[in-house]
KOLMIZA-538894 format. One record per residue (C-alpha): residue in one letter; x, y, z negated. Coordinates in steps of 0.001 Angstrom, whole numbers, padded with zeros to 6 digits, always signed. Example, Ala and Ser with C-alpha at 12.3 -4.5 7.8 and 13.67 -1.06 7.14 Angstrom:
BEGIN
A+012300-004500-007800 S+013670-001060-007140 
END
This chain:
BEGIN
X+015993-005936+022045 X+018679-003983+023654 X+018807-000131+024703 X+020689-001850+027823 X+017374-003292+029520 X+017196-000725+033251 X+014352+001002+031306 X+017289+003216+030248 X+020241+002837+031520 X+019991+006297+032799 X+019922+007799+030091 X+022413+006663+027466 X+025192+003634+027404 X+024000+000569+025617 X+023882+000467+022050 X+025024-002654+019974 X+022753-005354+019855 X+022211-007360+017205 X+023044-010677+017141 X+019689-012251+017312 X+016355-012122+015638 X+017197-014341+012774 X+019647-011323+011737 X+016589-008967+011376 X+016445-008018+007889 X+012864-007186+007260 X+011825-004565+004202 X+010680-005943+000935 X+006902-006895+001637 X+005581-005008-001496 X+007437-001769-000140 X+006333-002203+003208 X+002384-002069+002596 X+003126+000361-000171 X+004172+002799+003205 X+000820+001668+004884 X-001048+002234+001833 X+000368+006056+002132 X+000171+006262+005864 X-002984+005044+005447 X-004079+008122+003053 X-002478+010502+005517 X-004567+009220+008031 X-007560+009745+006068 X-006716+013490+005125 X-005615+013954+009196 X-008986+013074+009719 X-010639+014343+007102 X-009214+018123+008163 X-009792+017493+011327 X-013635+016717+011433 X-014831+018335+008282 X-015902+021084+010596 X-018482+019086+012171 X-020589+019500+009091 X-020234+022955+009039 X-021912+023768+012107 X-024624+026331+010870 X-022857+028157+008287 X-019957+028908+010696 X-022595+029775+013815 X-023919+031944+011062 X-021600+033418+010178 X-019317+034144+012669 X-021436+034763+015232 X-020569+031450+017929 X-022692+029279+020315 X-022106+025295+020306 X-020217+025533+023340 X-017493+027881+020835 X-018261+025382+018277 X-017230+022438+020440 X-014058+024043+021754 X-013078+024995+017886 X-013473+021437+017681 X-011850+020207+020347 X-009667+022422+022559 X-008389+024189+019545 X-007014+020995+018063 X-005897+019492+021121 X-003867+022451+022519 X-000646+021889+020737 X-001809+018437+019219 X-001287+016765+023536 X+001536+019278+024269 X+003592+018232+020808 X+002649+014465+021062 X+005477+013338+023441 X+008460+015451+022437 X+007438+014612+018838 X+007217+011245+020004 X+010786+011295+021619 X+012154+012659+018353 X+010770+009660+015946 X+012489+007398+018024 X+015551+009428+018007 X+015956+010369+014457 X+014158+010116+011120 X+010781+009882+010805 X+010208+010386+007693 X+010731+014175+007231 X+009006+014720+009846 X+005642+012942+008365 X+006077+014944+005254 X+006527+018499+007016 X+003489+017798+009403 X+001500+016629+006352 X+001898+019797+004445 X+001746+022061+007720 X-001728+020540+008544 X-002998+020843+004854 X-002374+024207+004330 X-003702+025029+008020 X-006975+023767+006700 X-006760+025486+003841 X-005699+028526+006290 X-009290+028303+008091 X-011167+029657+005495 X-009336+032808+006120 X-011022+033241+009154 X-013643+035902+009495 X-013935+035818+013915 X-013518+032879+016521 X-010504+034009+017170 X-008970+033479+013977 X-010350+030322+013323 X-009101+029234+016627 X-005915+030005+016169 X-006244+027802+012679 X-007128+024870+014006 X-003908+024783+016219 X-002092+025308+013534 X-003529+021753+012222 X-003660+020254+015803 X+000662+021217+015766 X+000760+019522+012382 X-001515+016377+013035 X+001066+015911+016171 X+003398+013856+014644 X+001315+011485+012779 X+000379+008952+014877 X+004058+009135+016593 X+005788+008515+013165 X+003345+005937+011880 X+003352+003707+014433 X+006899+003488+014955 X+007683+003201+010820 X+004805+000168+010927 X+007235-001631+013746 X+010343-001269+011952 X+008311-002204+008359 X+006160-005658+009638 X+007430-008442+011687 X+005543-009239+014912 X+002805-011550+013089 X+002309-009545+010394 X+002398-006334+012175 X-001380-006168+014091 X-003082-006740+010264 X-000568-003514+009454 X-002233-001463+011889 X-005273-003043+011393 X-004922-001328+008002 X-003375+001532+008866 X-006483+002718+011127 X-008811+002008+007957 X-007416+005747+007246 X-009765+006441+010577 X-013028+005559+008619 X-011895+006603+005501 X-011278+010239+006978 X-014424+010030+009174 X-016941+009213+006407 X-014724+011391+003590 X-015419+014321+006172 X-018970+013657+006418 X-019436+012167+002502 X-017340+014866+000749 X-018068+017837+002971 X-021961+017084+001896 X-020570+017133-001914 X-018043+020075-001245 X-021097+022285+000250 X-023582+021364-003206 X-020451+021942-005366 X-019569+025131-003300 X-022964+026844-003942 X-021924+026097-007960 X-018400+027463-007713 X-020163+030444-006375 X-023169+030891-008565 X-021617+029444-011922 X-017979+030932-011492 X-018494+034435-009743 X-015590+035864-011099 X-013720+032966-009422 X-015541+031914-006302 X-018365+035201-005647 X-016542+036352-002446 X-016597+033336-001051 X-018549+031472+001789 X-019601+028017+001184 X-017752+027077+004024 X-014531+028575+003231 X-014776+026399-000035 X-014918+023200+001858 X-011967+024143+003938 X-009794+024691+001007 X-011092+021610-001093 X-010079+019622+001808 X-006569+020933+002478 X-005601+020014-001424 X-005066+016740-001397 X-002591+016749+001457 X-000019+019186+000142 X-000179+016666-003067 X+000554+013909-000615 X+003172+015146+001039 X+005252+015756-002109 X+004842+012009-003055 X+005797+011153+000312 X+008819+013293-000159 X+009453+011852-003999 X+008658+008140-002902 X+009232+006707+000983 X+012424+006176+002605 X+013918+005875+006156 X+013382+001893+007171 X+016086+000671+009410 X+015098-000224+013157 X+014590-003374+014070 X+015785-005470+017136 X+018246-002394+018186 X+021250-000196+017040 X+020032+002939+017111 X+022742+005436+018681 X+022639+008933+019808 X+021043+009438+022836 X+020617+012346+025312 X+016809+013393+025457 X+014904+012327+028315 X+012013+011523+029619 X+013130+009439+032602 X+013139+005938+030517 X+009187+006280+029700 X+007950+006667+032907 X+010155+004647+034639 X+008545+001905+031890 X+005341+002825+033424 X+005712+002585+037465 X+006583-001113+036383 X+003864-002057+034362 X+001267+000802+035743 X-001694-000981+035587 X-001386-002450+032240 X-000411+000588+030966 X-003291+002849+032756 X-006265+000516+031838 X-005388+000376+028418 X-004939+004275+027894 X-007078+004752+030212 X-010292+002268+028721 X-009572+003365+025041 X-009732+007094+026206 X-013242+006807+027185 X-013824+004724+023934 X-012289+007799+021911 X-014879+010519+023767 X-017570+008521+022585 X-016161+008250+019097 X-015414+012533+019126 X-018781+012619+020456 X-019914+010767+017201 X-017382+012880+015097 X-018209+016173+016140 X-021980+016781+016570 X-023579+013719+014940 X-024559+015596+011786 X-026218+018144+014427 X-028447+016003+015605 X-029572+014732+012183 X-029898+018351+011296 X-031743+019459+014156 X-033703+016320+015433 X-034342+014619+012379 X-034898+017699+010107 X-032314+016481+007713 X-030419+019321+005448 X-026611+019596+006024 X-025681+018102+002558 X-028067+015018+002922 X-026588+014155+006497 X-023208+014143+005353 X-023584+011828+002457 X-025721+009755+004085 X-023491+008945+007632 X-020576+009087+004745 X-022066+006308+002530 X-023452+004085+005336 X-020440+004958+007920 X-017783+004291+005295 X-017968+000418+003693 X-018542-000774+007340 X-016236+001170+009412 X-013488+000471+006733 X-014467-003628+007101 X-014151-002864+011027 X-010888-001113+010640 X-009365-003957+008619 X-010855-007369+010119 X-010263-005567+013790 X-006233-006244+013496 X-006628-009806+011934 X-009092-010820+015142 X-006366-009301+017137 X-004013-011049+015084 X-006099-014852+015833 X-007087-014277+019091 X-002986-013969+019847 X-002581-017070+017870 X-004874-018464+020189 X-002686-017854+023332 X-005152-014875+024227 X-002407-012266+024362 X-004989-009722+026058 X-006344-009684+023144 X-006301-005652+022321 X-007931-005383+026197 X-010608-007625+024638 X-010886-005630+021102 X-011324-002476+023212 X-013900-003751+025696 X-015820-005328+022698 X-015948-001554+021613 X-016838+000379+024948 X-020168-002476+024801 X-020820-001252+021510 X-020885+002476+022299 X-023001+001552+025718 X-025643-000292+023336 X-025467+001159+019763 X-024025+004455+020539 X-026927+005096+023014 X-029645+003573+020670 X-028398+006182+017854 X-028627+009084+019862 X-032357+008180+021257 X-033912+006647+018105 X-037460+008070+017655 X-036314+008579+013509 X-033961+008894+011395 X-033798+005504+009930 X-033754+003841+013255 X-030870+006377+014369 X-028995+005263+011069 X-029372+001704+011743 X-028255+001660+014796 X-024997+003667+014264 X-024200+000961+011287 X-024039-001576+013790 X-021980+000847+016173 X-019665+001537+013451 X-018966-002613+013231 X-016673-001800+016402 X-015703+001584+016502 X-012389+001247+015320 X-011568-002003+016799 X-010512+000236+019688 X-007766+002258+017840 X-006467-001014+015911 X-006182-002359+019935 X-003791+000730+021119 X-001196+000435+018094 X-001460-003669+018842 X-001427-003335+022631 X+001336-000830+022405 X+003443-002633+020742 X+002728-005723+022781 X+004074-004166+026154 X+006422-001662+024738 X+010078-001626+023480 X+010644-000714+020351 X+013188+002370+021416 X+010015+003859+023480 X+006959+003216+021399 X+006726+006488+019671 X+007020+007992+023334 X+004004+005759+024670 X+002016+005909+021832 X+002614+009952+021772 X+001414+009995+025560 X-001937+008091+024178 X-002124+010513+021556 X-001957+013286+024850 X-004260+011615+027049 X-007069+011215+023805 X-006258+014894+023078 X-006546+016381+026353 X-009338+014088+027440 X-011040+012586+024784 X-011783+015129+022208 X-012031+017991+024326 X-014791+016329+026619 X-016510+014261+023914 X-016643+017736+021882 X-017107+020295+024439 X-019620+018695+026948 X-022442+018085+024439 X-022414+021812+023453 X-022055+022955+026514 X-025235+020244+027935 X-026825+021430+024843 X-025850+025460+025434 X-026950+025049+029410 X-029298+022035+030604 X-031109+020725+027005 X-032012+023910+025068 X-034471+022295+022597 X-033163+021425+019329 X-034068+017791+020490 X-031912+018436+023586 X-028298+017268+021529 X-030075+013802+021655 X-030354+013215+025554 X-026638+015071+025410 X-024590+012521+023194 X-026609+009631+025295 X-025402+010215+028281 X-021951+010541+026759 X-022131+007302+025658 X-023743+005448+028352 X-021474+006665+030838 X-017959+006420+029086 X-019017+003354+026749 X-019971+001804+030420 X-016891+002481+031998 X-014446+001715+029556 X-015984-001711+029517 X-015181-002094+032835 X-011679-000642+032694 X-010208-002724+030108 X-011827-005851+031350 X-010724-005686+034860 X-007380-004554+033641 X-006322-007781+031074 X-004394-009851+033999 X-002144-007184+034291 X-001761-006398+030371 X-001002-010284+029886 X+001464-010027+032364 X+003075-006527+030659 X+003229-008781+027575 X+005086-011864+029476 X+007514-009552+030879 X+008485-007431+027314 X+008842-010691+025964 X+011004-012081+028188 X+013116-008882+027916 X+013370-009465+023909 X+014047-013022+024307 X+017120-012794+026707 X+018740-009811+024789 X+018354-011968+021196 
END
């Protein structure tokens, strides 16, 4: 595809093309899914620092003094300050210039913010921590999704992602699975090692345990991954602007807003789950800290890992099929699961009911991330999809984890009181955005089908 199409002819004069598709050199197979297999990891740890909070709840309330609705904007609004407000001009760069350096950077910035939270002794400063990760996390999904399109060829590429969002589930359930182990081995550091760990909280422990193993990545990321060349298009240099993206937009707008818009709602239910889950075991179903953790860690993690993977290769058939609304369908199939399952978790009258029913929940949940890299790159260009998938990124910031996190502690802080009240909170979260983004995405896969004709076409007549 050519960086002639109108999309941006504003902007820049057309680059070389090349001379047709059967020119495209793709990278060595082994190599490629090597990159995933880090990518992957990097994913996990993004997540994993991201979320481990969540289990953390009543040592930090403790001990700094904070009500949930502080809680839920240290998990939310504090990320997703910078995290939004970096995701597009980050996302410009990676399709400017290397990507690679700028994955290893943001790894090591993010790890060593986490590390950096157990430093904290006020709101304040923890606040201020946690946008220290959200500016590091920035860049991740960006420079991932764009190396994946330059790595895979079209047919190969959805089972890539599909892959690559495994690192979702890995994350999710490492943050609830080994912050559960991290708090039991915390209280040994402590008692066993005083000289070591006996001025210490249990909590800054976990923080620092979990910020290790991404300053290790990032060095092997440094030592072993290399620049891919892009595919389909000459790269040149271009003047910055943002003129080309949304000019992409007004011609494809509904396409483009049900599919942000359906998978945003999807995403508050899913930082809805993140976030305050492991309260409502704590607190409803009497369950200690630890024992919540492991167990949403070790149920959560064999399934949402088999969701991840299998959601990009149903994708991947249902396109093979002629369906090419196939990520709509993915999504929907997700917002239906959140409506049912998501609602049936958060009003279960015990705990093994509640636990059942967010097993079958977690058969879906990440079919809806594995549906924006696939959808993305189904309606995109390759020159703008670190721009559209950084304005995703923005919109599940701003939106998504700020209201999934910050309107159950503040229903909890203001209308349900009780301990029980977090239940009725996270159900109306997800009967109300599981319902709508069902009806979003459905209603909006003409339109996506016909987003996909037309970015076809382009790439046909400029092989």
């Amino acid at each position: 595809m050519s960086q002639s199409d109108d999309h941006i002819s504003e902007t820049a004069p057309p680059p070389k093309l090349r001379a047709g598709a059967s020119d495209i050199s793709w990278p060595n197979r082994r190599y490629a899914w090597y990159v995933v297999a880090l990518l992957t990891l990097a994913y996990a740890l993004a997540i994993l620092d991201r979320v481990s909070i969540a289990l953390l709840i009543e040592p930090l309330e403790a001990s700094l003094h904070i009500t949930d609705t502080q809680f839920g904007l240290l998990q939310g609004l504090a990320f997703s300050l910078f995290y939004s407000v970096l995701g597009l001009p980050i996302g410009l760069l990676c399709d400017r210039t290397k990507r690679t350096p700028i994955l290893t950077a943001a790894l090591a910035l993010w790890s060593l913010a986490t590390m950096g939270c157990s430093l904290a002794t006020t709101f304040e400063e923890l606040f201020f921590a946690r946008i220290l990760v959200g500016v590091g996390e920035a860049a991740l999904v960006p420079a991932a999704a764009s190396l994946i399109a330059d790595l895979f060829p079209p047919s190969t590429r959805p089972k890539a992602y599909g892959v690559f969002v495994t690192g979702s589930s890995l994350g999710t359930a490492a943050a609830f699975l080994f912050s559960g182990l991290f708090l039991h081995l915390s209280h040994g550091l402590i008692n066993d090692i005083p000289h070591l760990a006996s001025n210490f909280q249990s909590w800054q422990l976990v923080f620092i345990m979990c910020g290790m193993p991404g300053v290790a990545l990032s060095l092997i990321m440094l030592l072993t991954m290399r620049e891919p060349k892009r595919q389909g298009v000459e790269t040149t240099k271009t003047e910055f602007s943002f003129k080309p993206i949304f000019k992409l937009f007004s011609k494809q707008p509904v396409a483009f807003a049900t599919l942000i818009g359906g998978t945003v709602l999807n995403l508050v239910c899913v930082y809805a789950i993140i976030g305050w889950l492991p309260a409502m075991f704590i607190r409803v179903h009497n369950w200690e800290a630890s024992t919540a953790g492991q167990i949403l860690g070790l149920v959560g993690l064999p399934i949402s890992l088999f969701a991840a993977a299998n959601s990009g290769w149903v994708i991947s058939w249902l396109n093979s099929k002629g369906r090419t609304d196939a990520p709509m369908l993915a999504a929907a199939a997700c917002g239906i699961s959140m409506l049912i399952f998501g609602t049936a978790t958060s009003l279960a009258p015990t705990g093994l009911l509640a636990i059942i029913a967010y097993a079958l929940n977690a058969l879906f949940v990440n079919w809806n991330i594995s549906a924006v890299y696939s959808g993305v790159s189904q309606i995109s260009p390759n020159q703008l999809r670190g721009q559209v998938m950084a304005l995703h990124t923005i919109a599940s910031s701003l939106i998504a984890m700020t209201a999934g996190n910050f309107f159950v502690g503040f229903l909890t802080d203001t209308f349900f009181t009780s301990p029980e009240g977090i239940s009725y909170a996270l159900a109306i979260v997800f009967f109300t955005c599981g319902t709508g983004s069902a009806i979003l995405l459905t209603l909006g896969r003409h339109a996506f089908a016909k987003a996909v004709a037309a970015n076809e076409e382009k790439v046909t007549s400029n092989d």
